[in-house]
C-alpha positions in Angstrom: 20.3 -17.5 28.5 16.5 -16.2 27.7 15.3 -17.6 24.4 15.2 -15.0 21.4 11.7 -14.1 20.9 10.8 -15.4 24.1 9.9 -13.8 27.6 11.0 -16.0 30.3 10.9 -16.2 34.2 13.7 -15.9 35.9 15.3 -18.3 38.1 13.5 -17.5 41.1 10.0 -18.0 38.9 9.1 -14.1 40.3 10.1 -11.9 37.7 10.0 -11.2 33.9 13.1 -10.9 32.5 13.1 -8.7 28.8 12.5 -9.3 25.7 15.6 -10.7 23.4 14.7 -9.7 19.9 17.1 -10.3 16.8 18.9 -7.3 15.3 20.4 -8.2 11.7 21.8 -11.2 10.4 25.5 -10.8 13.0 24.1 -12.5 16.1 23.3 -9.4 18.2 19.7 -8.6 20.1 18.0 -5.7 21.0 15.7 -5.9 24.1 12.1 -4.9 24.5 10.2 -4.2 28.0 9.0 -4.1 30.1 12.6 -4.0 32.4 13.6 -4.4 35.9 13.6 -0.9 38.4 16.0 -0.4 41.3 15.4 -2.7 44.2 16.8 -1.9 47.3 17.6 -5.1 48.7 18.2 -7.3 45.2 21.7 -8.9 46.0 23.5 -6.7 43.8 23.1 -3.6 45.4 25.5 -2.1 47.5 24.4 1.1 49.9 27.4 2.2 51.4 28.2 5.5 53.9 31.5 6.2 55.2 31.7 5.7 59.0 31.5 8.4 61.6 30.9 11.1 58.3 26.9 12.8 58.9 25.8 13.8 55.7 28.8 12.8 53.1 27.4 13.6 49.0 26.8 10.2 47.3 27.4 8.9 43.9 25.1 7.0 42.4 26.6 4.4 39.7 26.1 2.8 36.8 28.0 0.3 35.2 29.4 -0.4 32.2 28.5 -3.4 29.0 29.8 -5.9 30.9 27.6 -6.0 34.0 28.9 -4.9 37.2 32.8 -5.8 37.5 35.8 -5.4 39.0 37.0 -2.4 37.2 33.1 -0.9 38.3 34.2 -2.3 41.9 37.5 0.0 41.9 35.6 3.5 40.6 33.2 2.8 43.8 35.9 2.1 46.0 37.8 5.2 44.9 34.8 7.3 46.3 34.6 5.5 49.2 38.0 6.6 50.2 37.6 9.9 49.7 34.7 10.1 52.1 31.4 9.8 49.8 28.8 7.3 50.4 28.0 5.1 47.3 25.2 3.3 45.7 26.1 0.4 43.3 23.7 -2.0 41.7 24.1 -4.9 38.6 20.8 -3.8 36.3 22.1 -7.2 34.2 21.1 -9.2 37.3 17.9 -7.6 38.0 16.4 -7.5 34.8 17.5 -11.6 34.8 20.4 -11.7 32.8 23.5 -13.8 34.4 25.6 -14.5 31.7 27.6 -11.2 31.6 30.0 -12.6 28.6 26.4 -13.2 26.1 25.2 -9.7 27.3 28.2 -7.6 26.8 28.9 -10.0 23.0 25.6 -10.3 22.1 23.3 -7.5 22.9 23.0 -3.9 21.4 24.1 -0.5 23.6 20.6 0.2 23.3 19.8 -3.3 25.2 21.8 -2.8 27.6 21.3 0.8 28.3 17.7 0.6 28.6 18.5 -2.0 31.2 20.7 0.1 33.1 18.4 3.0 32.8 15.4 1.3 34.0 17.3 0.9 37.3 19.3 4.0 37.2 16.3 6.5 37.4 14.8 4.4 40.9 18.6 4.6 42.8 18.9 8.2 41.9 15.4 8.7 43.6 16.6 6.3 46.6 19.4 8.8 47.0 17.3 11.7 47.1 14.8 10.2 49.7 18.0 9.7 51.8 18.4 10.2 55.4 22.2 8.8 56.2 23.8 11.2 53.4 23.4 14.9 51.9 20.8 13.9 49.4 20.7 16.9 48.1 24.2 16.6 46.9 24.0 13.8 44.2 27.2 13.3 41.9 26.0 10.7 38.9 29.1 8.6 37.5 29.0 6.1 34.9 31.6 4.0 32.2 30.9 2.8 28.9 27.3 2.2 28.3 26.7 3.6 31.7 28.6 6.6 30.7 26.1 7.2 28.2 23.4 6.4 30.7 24.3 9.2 33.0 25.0 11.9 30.2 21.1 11.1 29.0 20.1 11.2 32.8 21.6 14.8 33.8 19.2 15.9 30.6 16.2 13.6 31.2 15.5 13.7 35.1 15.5 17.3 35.9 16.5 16.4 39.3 18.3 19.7 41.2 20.1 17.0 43.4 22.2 16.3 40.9 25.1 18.6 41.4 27.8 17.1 38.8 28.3 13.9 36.5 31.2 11.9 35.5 30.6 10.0 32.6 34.6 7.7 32.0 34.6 7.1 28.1 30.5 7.0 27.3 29.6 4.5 24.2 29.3 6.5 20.8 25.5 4.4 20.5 22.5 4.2 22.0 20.7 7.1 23.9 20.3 10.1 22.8 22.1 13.4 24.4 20.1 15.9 25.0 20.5 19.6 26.3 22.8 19.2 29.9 23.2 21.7 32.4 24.6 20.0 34.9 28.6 20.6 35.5 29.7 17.7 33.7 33.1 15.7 33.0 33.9 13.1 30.1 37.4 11.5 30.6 38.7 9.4 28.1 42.2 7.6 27.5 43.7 9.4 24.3 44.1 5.9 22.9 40.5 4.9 23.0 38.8 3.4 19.7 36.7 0.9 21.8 34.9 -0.9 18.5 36.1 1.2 15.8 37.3 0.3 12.8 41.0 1.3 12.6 43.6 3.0 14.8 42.1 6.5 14.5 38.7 5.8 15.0 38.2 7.0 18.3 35.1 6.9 20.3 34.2 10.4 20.8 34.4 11.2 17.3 32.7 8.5 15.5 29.1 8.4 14.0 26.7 5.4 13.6 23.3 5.7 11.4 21.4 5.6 14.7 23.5 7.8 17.0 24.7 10.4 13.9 25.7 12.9 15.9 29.1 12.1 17.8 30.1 13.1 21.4 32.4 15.3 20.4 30.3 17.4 18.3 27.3 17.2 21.5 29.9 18.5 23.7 30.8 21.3 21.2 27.2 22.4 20.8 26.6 22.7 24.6 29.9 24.5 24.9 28.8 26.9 22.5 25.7 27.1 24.9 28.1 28.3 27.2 27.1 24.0 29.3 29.3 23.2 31.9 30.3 20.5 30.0 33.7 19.1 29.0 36.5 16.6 28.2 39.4 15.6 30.0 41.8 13.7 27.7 44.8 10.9 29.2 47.7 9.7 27.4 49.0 6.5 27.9 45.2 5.4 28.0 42.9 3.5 26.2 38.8 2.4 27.0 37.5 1.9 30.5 40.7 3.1 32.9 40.6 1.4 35.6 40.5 -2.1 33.6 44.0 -2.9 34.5 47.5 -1.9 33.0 47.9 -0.6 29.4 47.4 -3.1 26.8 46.0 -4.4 23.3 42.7 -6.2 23.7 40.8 -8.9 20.8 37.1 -8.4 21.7 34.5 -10.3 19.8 30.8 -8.9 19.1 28.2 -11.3 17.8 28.1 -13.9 16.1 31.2 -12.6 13.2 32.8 -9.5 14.3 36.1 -9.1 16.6 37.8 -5.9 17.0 41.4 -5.2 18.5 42.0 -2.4 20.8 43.9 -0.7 24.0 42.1 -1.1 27.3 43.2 0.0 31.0 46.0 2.6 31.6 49.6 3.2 32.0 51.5 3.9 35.2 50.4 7.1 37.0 47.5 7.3 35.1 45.1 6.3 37.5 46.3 8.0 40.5 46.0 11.4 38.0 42.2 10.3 37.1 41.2 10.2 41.0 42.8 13.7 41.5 41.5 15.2 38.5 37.7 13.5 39.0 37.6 14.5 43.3 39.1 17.8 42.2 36.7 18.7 39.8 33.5 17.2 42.4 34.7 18.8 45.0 35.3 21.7 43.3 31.3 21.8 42.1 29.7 20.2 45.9 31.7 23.0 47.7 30.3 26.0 46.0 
């Protein structure tokens, strides 16, 4: 784990790894730059095309607070199947960070969003120089933090490759939303208060002092904009989908505060989120 205050080498002695710098008295960090861009061949990165398929849309993806996991590992994998190639990548890894418990505990959404975003914004231009896929024909996707990532990248990178963006349950913190015109989908589980302070405090409708507008009243403001944008709600569902079956979750965040709430999904769930999300893609890549 980098020192707080410090700016270490990595491992490999190569690399400068961020900034930790202390954020209140509770244990968490922010980060400060410079941070890590996409690299092609770092061992995290996985560039995948479907066999036999010329010129399949790609997703690009970003993870969520935890690093790159095995619930990230299933959303790939359910684009895979339905015929789009893929591009994955841990920006934890590359920016030096291997610890994946101390950065989802211990660092702000801010932290690790910029980290995220620093690689985010080099894969989406690796899938528009693309040869071995339809790179005009980007879909963005994203969960948690990297939800967020992906909602601030349809409005920041102006890129007319991008055809649509699914961001699963985007955190209520960090980056700010801007105006999005790309045909955009926000699923969350019904049951999703991810962090909040009680059993109504859900995600998309909560404000912070540094994020004070909340998803739900961004989306509302596009919508009256007449934005492609909007949510799809699940029952029977709380944060982050595809984290396993239905259940109640303690989480801790830095050094003092624990919060209990419903993770994964309930049966069917799942296979409705994969009809609904290649549905609405499809839907947009076809036209």
């Amino acid at each position: 784990m980098p020192t707080p205050g410090a700016n270490p080498e990595t491992a490999s002695g190569d690399s400068i790894v961020p900034t930790l710098e202390p954020v209140g008295d509770r244990g968490f960090f922010g980060l400060s730059g410079p941070f890590a861009t996409f690299d092609p061949a770092h061992p995290s990165v996985e560039i995948w095309t479907p066999s036999g398929v010329a010129g399949a849309p790609i997703v690009v993806y970003a993870h969520g607070g935890a690093g790159y996991r095995d619930d990230d590992r299933a959303r790939v994998e359910m684009f895979r199947r339905n015929g789009f190639a893929t591009i994955s990548f841990d920006s934890y890894e590359m920016n030096g960070f291997t610890d994946w418990i101390f950065v989802s505990r211990r660092i702000t959404n801010r932290g690790k969003q910029d980290m995220i975003w620093g690689v985010l914004r080099g894969a989406v231009e690796h899938a528009a120089a693309g040869r071995v896929w339809d790179a005009g024909r980007i879909v963005l996707y994203g969960g948690s933090n990297g939800g967020r990532v992906v909602l601030h990248a349809g409005a920041e990178l102006a890129d007319p490759n991008i055809k649509a963006i699914v961001s699963e349950a985007p955190a209520a913190t960090g980056y700010e939303l801007g105006d999005l015109p790309i045909p955009t989908i926000i699923p969350f589980g019904a049951l999703d208060t991810w962090a909040g302070r009680s059993e109504t405090d859900y995600v998309w409708t909560r404000t912070y002092p540094s994020s004070p507008i909340s998803i739900e009243a961004w989306v509302r403001s596009l919508q009256e904009k007449r934005r492609p944008v909007r949510f799809i709600f699940y029952e029977n569902a709380g944060h982050l989908l595809f984290a396993g079956p239905l259940r109640e979750v303690t989480v801790r965040r830095g050094a003092e505060i624990a919060f209990t709430a419903f993770e994964g999904a309930g049966p069917g769930v799942v296979e409705r989120y994969e009809r609904d999300v290649m549905s609405f893609v499809r839907g947009i890549l076809e036209r």
